[in-house]
C-alpha positions as CSV (number, residue, x, y, z in Angstrom):
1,X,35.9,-98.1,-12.3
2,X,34.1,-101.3,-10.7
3,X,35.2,-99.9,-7.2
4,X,34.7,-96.1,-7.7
5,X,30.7,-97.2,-9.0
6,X,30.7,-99.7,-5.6
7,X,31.6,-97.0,-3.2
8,X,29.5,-94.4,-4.4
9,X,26.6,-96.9,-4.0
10,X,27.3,-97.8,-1.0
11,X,28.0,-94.1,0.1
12,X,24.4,-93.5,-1.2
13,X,22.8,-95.8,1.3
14,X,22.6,-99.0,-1.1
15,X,23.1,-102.2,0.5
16,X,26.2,-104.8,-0.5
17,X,23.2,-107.6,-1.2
18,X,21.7,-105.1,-3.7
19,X,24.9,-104.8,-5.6
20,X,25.4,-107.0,-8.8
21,X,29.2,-106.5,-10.6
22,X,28.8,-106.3,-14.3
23,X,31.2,-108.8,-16.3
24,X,30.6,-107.5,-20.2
25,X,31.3,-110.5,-22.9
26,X,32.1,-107.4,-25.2
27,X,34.3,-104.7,-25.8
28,X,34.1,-100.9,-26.7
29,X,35.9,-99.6,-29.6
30,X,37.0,-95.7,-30.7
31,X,38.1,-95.0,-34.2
32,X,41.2,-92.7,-34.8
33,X,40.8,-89.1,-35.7
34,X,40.7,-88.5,-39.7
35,X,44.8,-88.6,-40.7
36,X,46.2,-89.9,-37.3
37,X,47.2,-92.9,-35.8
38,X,47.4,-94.6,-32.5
39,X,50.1,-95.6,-31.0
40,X,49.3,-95.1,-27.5
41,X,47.6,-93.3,-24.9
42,X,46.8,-89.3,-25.2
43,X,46.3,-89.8,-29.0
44,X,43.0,-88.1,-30.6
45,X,40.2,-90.0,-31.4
46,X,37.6,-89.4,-33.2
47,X,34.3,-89.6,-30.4
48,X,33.0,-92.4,-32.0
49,X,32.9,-96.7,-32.4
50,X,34.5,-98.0,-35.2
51,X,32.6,-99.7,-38.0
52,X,35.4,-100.2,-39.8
53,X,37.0,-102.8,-37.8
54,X,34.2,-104.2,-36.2
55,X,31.1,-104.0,-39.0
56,X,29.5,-107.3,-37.9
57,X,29.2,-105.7,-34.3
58,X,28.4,-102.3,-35.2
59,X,31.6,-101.1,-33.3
60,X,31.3,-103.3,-30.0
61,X,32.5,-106.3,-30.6
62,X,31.6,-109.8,-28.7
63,X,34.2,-111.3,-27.2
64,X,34.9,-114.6,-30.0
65,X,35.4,-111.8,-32.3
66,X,37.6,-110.0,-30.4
67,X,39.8,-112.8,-30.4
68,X,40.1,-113.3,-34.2
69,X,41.5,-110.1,-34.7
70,X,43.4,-109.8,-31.4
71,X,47.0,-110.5,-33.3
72,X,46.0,-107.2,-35.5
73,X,46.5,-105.0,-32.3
74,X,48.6,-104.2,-29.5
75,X,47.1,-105.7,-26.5
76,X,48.1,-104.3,-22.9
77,X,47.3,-105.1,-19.7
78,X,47.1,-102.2,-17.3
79,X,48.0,-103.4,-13.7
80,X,46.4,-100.6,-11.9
81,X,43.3,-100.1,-13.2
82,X,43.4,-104.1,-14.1
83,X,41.9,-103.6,-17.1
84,X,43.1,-104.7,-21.1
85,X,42.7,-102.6,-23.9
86,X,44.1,-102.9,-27.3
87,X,45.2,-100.5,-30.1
88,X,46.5,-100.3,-33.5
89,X,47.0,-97.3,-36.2
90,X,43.4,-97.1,-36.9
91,X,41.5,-97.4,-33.2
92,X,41.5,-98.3,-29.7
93,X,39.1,-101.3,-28.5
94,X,38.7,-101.8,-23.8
95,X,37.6,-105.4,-23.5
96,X,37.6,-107.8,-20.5
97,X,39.8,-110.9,-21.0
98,X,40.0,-114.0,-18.7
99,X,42.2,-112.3,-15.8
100,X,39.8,-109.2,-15.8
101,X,37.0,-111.2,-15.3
102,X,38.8,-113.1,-12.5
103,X,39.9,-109.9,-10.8
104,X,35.8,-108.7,-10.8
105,X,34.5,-112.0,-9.3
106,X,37.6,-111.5,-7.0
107,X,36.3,-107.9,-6.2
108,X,32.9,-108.9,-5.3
109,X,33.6,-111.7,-3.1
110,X,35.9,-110.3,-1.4
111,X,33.3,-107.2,-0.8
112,X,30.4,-109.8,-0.1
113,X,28.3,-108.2,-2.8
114,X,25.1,-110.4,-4.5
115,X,26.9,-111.3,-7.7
116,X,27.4,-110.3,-11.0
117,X,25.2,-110.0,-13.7
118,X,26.9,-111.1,-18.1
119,X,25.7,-109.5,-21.2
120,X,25.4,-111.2,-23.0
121,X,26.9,-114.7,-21.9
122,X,27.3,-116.3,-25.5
123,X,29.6,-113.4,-26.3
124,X,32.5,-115.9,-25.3
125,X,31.1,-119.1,-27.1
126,X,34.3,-119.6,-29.3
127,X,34.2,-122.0,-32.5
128,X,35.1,-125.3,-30.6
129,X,32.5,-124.1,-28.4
130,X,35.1,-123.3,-25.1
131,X,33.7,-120.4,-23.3
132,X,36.8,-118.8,-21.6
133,X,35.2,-115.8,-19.6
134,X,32.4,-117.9,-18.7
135,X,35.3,-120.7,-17.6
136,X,37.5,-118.1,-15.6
137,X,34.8,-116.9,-13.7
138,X,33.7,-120.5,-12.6
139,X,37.2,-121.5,-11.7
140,X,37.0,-118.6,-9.6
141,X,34.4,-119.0,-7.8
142,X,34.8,-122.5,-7.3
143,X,38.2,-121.8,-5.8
144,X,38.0,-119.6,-2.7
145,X,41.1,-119.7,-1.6
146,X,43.6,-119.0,-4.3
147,X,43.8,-115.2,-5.7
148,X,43.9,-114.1,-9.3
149,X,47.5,-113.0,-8.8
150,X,48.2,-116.7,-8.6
151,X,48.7,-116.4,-4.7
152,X,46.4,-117.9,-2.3
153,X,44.3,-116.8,1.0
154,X,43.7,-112.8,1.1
155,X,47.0,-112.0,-0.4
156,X,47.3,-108.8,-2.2
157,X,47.5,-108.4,-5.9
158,X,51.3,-107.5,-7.3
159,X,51.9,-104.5,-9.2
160,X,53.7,-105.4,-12.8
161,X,54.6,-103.3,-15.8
162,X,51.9,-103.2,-18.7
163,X,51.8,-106.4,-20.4
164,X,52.1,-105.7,-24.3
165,X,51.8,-107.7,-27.3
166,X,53.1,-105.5,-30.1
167,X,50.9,-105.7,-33.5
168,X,52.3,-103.9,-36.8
169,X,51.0,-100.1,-37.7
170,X,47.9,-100.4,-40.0
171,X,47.1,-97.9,-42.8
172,X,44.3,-99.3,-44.1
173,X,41.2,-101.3,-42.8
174,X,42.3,-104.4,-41.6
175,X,41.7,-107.9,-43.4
176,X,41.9,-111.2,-42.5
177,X,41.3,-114.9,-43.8
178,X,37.4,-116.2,-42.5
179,X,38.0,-117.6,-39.3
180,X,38.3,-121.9,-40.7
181,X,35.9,-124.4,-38.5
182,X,37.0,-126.3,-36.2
183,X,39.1,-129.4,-37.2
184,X,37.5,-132.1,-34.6
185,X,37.2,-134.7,-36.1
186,X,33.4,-135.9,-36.1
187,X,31.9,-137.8,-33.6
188,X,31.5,-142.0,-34.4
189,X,33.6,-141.7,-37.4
190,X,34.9,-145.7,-37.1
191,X,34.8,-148.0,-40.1
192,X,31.6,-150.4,-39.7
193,X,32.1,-153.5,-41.5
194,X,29.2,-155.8,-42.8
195,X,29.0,-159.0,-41.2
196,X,28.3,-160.9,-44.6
197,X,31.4,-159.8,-45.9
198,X,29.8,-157.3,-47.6
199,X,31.6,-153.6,-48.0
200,X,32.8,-150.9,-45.6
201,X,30.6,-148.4,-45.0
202,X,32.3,-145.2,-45.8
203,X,33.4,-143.0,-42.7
204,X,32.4,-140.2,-44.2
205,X,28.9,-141.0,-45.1
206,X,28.7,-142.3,-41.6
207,X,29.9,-138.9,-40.1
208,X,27.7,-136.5,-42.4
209,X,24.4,-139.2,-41.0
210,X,25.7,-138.7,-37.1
211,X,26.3,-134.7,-37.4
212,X,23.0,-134.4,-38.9
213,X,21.4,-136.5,-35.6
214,X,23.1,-133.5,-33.1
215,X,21.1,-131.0,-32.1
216,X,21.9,-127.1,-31.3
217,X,20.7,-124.4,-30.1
218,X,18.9,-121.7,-32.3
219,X,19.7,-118.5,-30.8
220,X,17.9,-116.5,-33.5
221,X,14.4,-117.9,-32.2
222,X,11.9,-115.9,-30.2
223,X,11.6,-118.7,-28.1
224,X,14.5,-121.2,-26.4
225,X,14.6,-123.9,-29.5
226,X,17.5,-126.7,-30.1
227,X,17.3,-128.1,-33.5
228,X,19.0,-130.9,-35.7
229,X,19.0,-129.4,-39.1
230,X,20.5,-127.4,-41.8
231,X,19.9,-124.1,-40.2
232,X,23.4,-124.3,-37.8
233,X,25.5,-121.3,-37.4
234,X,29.0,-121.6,-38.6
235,X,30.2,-120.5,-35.4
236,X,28.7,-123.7,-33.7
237,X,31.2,-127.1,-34.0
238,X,30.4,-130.4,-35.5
239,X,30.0,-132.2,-32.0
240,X,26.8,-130.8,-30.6
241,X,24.5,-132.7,-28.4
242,X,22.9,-135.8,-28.9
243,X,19.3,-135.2,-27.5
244,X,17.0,-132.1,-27.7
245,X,16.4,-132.4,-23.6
246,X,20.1,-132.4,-23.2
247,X,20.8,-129.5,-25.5
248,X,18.0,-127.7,-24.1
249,X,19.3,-128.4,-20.4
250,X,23.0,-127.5,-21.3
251,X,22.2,-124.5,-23.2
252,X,19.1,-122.8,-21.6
253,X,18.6,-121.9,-17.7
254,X,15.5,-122.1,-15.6
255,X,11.8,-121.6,-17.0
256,X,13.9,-121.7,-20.6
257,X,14.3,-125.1,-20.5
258,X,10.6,-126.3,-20.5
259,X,10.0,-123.9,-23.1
260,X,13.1,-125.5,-25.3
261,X,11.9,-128.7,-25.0
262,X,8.1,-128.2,-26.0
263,X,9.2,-125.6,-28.6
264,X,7.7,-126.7,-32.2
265,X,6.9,-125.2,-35.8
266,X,4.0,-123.3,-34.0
267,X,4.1,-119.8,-33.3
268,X,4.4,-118.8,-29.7
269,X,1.3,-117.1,-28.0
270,X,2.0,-113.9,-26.4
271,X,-0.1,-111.0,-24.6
272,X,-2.1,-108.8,-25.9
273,X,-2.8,-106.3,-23.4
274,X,-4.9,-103.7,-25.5
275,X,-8.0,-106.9,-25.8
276,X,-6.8,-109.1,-22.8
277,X,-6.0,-112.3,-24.8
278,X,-3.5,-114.2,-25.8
279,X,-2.6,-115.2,-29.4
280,X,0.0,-116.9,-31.6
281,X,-0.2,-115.2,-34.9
282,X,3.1,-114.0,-35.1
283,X,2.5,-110.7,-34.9
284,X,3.9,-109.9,-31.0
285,X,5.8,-106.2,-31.0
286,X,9.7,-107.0,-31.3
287,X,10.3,-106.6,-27.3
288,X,8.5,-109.4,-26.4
289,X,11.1,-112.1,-26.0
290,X,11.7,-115.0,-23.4
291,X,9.0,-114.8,-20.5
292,X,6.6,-112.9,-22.6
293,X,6.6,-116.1,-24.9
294,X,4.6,-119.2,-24.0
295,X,4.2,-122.6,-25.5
296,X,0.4,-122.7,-25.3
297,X,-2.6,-120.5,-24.7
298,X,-3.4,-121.6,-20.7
299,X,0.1,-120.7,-19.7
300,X,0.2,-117.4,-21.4
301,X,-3.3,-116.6,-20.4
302,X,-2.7,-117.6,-16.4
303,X,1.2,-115.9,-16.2
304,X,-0.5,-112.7,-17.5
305,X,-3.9,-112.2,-16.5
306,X,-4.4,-114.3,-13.6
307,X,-4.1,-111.3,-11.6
308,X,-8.1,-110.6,-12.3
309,X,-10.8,-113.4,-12.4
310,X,-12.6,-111.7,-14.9
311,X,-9.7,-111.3,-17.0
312,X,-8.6,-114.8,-16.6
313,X,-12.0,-116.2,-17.9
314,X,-12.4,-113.9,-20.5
315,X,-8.8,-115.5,-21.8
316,X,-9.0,-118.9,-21.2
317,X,-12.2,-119.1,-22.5
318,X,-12.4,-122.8,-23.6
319,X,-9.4,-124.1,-23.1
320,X,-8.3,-126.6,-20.5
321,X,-4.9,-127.3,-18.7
322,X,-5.4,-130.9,-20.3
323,X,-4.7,-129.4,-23.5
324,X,-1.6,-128.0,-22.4
């Protein structure tokens, strides 16, 4: 458990300021044993994740998926331990919802620990693009004085009988309808009329020319990117942001955002340690994501080899900071 892991840190001579809670955006799944079923706790299982119910995850699931099939399962909140887990005939999945992630920030502020630490935070990005976990864990911490037990100041937390939501026995893999999009209406959808009398312009041909103006984020970049074309996840809603700075500011954090709003067709240039340069021909090993990644040549070379004069030089070479 969270406080069995703290203690034995702190036991261990770790500090409270070197101790970051873990809020997962995902859950871990078990498959049943070969010709059983679940149908509660001490049941068999079978040692590993289940692929059956969760192929698009390879067996641990992100949150917004967890949710679409969350009426296939009984879900149950354990008081105790405070955590949820959900089961039906065919497997067993332990997932954080809303209140679990309350009870942790709870747990480390009332324990003056450094934080907490999310993998991975767009687990929770639903289809109308809410993000509950992220939500209950800001309405926390924005609220010091009221308790996830719904009292307030340092009350204690009540006891209450498992919470369960009954789902029917399964036999087989489970199926379910696609997940629709959402049903927001697009933004600027109003009925422009031609002042010369002329005719309407059609709402929909209006709508289809404003989505198309909306940028999002492209997650499946090397680099932070927002873009305004064809290439948009299903999973992402019609109204997206108007700008690429303000997607790039709403969707990306720190040195990100720089990097989202310079991003271009161009390939990255990233460090190659074995000759000391940096390039941007595509060809950077699979690991080198994010920081490794930089927009031009003078910022790769002087966050990587700046360390040594010598080095520097030899990776610069011509280039000037004006070029940046």
């Amino acid at each position: 458990s969270v406080h069995g892991c703290t203690e034995n840190f702190l036991k261990g001579g770790v500090r409270k300021d070197q101790i970051n809670i873990g809020l997962p955006f995902y859950g871990r799944s078990f498959l049943a044993t070969l010709g059983s079923t679940l149908d509660g706790f001490d049941q068999a299982y079978a040692g590993a994740a289940d692929l059956n119910t969760w192929a698009d995850d390879e067996g641990t699931p992100q949150y917004f998926n967890i949710m679409k099939k969350l009426s296939q399962f009984t879900s149950v909140r354990h008081e105790q331990t405070k955590t949820q887990f959900m089961y039906n005939s065919l497997g067993f999945l332990s997932y954080d919802d809303e209140l679990a992630i309350c009870d942790k920030a709870e747990y480390a502020m009332d324990n003056d620990l450094l934080g907490f630490i999310i993998w991975e935070i767009s687990g929770d990005l639903m289809e109308d693009l809410s993000t509950p976990l992220l939500g209950a864990l800001n309405d926390r911490l924005n609220n010091p004085n009221t308790r996830c037990d719904g009292g307030s100041g340092g009350g204690t937390t009540q006891t209450q009988n498992p919470v369960e939501t009954q789902a029917p026995v399964l036999t087989e893999k489970p199926t379910q309808q696609p997940t629709k999009k959402p049903t927001n209406q697009p933004v600027n959808q109003q009925t422009d009329t031609i002042s010369d009398g002329g005719e309407e312009i059609d709402s929909m041909e209006q709508s289809v020319a404003n989505e198309e103006s909306l940028y999002f984020p492209y997650f499946e970049s090397d680099t932070a990117e927002c873009r305004n074309d064809d290439e948009r996840p299903d999973y992402i809603g019609q109204n997206m942001l108007s700008s690429e700075s303000e997607c790039c500011e709403t969707f990306y954090f720190y040195d990100f955002v720089d990097q989202c709003k310079t991003s271009s067709d161009t390939q990255p240039f990233y460090p190659n340690f074995e000759d000391n340069l940096c390039l941007n021909d595509g060809k950077h090993p699979d690991w080198m994501v994010g920081n490794y990644l930089e927009k031009n040549q003078w910022l790769c070379c002087h966050n990587f080899f700046s360390y040594n004069e010598k080095l520097l030089d030899e990776c610069v070479g011509d280039v000037d900071c004006a070029d940046c």
